[in-house]
C-alpha positions as CSV (number, residue, x, y, z in Angstrom):
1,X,68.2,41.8,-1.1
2,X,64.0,41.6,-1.3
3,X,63.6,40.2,-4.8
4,X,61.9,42.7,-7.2
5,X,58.2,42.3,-7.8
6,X,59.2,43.4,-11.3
7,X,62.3,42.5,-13.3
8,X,62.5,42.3,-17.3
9,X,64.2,43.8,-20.0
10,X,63.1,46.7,-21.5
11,X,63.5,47.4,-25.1
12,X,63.2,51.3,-26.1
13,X,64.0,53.6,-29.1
14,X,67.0,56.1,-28.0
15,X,68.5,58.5,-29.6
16,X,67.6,59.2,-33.3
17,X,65.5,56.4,-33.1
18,X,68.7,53.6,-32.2
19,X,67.6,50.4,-30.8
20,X,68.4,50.1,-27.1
21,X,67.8,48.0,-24.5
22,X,68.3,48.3,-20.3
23,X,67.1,46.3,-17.4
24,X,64.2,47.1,-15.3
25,X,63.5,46.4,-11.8
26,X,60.4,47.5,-9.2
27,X,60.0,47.4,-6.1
28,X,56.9,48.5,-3.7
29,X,56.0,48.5,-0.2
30,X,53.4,46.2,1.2
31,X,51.1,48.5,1.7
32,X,51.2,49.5,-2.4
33,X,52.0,53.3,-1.8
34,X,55.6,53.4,-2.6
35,X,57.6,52.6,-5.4
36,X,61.6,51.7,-5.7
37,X,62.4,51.4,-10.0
38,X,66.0,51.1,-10.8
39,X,67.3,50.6,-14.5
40,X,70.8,49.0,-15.2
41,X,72.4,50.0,-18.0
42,X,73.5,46.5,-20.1
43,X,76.4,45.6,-21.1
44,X,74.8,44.5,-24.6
45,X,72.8,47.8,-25.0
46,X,73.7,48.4,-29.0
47,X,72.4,51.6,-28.3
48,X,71.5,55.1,-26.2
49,X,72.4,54.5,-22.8
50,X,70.0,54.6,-19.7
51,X,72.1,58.2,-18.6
52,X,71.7,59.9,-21.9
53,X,68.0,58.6,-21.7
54,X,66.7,58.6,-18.8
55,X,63.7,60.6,-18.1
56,X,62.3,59.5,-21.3
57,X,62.9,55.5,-19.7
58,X,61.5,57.4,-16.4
59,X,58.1,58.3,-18.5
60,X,57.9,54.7,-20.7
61,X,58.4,53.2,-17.4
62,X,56.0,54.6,-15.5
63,X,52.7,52.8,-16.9
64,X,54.3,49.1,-15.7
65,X,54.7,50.7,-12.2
66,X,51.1,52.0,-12.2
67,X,50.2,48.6,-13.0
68,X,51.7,47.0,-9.3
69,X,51.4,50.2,-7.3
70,X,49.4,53.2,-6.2
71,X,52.4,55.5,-6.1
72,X,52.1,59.1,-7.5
73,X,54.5,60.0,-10.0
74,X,56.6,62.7,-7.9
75,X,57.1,60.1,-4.9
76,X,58.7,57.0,-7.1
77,X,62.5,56.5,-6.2
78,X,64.3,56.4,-9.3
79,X,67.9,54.7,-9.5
80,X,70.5,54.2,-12.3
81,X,72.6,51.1,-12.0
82,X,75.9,50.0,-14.2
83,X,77.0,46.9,-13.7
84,X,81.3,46.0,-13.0
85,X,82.1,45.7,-16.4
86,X,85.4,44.2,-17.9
87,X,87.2,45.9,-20.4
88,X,88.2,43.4,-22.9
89,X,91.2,45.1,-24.8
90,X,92.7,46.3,-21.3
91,X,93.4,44.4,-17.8
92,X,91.2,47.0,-16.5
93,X,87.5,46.8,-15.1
94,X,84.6,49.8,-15.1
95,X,83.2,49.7,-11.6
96,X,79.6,49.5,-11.0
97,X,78.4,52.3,-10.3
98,X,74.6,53.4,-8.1
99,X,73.3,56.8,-8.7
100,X,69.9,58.1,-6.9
101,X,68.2,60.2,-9.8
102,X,65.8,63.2,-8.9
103,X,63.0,63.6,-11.6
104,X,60.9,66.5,-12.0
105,X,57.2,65.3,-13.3
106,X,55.6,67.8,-15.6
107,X,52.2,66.0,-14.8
108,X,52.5,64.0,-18.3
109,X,56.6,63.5,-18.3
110,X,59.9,63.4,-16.4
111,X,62.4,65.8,-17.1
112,X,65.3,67.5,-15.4
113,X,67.5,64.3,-14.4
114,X,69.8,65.4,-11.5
115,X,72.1,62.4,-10.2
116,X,73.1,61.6,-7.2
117,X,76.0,59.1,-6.5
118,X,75.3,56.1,-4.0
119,X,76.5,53.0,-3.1
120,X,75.2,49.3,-2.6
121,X,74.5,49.2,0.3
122,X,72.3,52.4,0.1
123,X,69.7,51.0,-2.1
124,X,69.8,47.7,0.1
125,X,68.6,49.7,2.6
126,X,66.1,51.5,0.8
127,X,65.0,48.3,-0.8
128,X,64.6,46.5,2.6
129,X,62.5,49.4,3.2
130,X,59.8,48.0,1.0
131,X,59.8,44.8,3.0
C-alpha cells in the first residue's frame, strides 16, 4: 500500500474529558484535490474510543488535512480502522475490523457518523487511487 503522506498519533480529550489517544493516517491524490484519512483505534487507547468519538476526531482532524490538501470538507474519505487484537485472558483474537464512515459537515463540524463495513482490500484500492 502507497505510504501515507501523514501518519502520527493523535492525542485527544474524549468523553468527560478522558485522555485518549488513536492513530492518524492521510492520504491525497497528486493532484492535492482529494483526501483518504483513516483513524485506528489503539490498542493502548486508556480512553474514549475512535467509534464513540468520531466526528469530534473527524473535526480535530480536519485542520492537519487542510494543511497537505485542497479537499473540501464534504468530499474527504473518512475510515475507522481496529487492528487484530489478542485477547490476553482467552485463546481468542478480535478481528480487525475496516469501516467506511459517512460524515455530514455542518460547515464548522462533523456530525451524524453512519458506518459502513469494508474490508482490506477495499481501502487498498481506494488508497491506490491517490497514487
Amino acid at each position: 500500500m502507497k505510504a501515507p503522506r501523514y501518519c502520527d498519533v493523535c492525542d485527544y480529550r474524549g468523553l468527560h474529558g478522558c485522555a485518549s489517544r488513536c492513530r492518524v493516517e492521510i492520504w491525497t491524490d497528486a493532484q492535492e484535490l482529494r483526501a483518504a484519512v483513516v483513524l485506528t483505534e489503539l490498542p493502548d487507547n486508556p480512553g474514549t474510543s475512535v467509534t464513540n468519538f468520531f466526528e469530534e476526531l473527524a473535526t480535530l482532524v480536519l485542520p492537519i488535512v487542510e494543511t497537505l490538501c485542497a479537499c473540501p470538507p464534504e468530499r474527504i474519505i473518512w475510515v475507522e480502522h481496529y487492528e487484530r487484537v489478542h485477547l490476553k485472558s482467552h485463546q481468542h483474537y478480535l478481528p480487525e475490523t475496516w469501516d467506511r464512515v459517512e460524515l455530514r459537515w455542518t460547515g464548522f463540524k462533523y456530525e451524524s457518523p453512519t458506518w459502513k463495513p469494508s474490508d482490506p482490500q477495499q481501502i487498498e484500492r481506494l488508497v491506490v487511487e491517490f497514487a
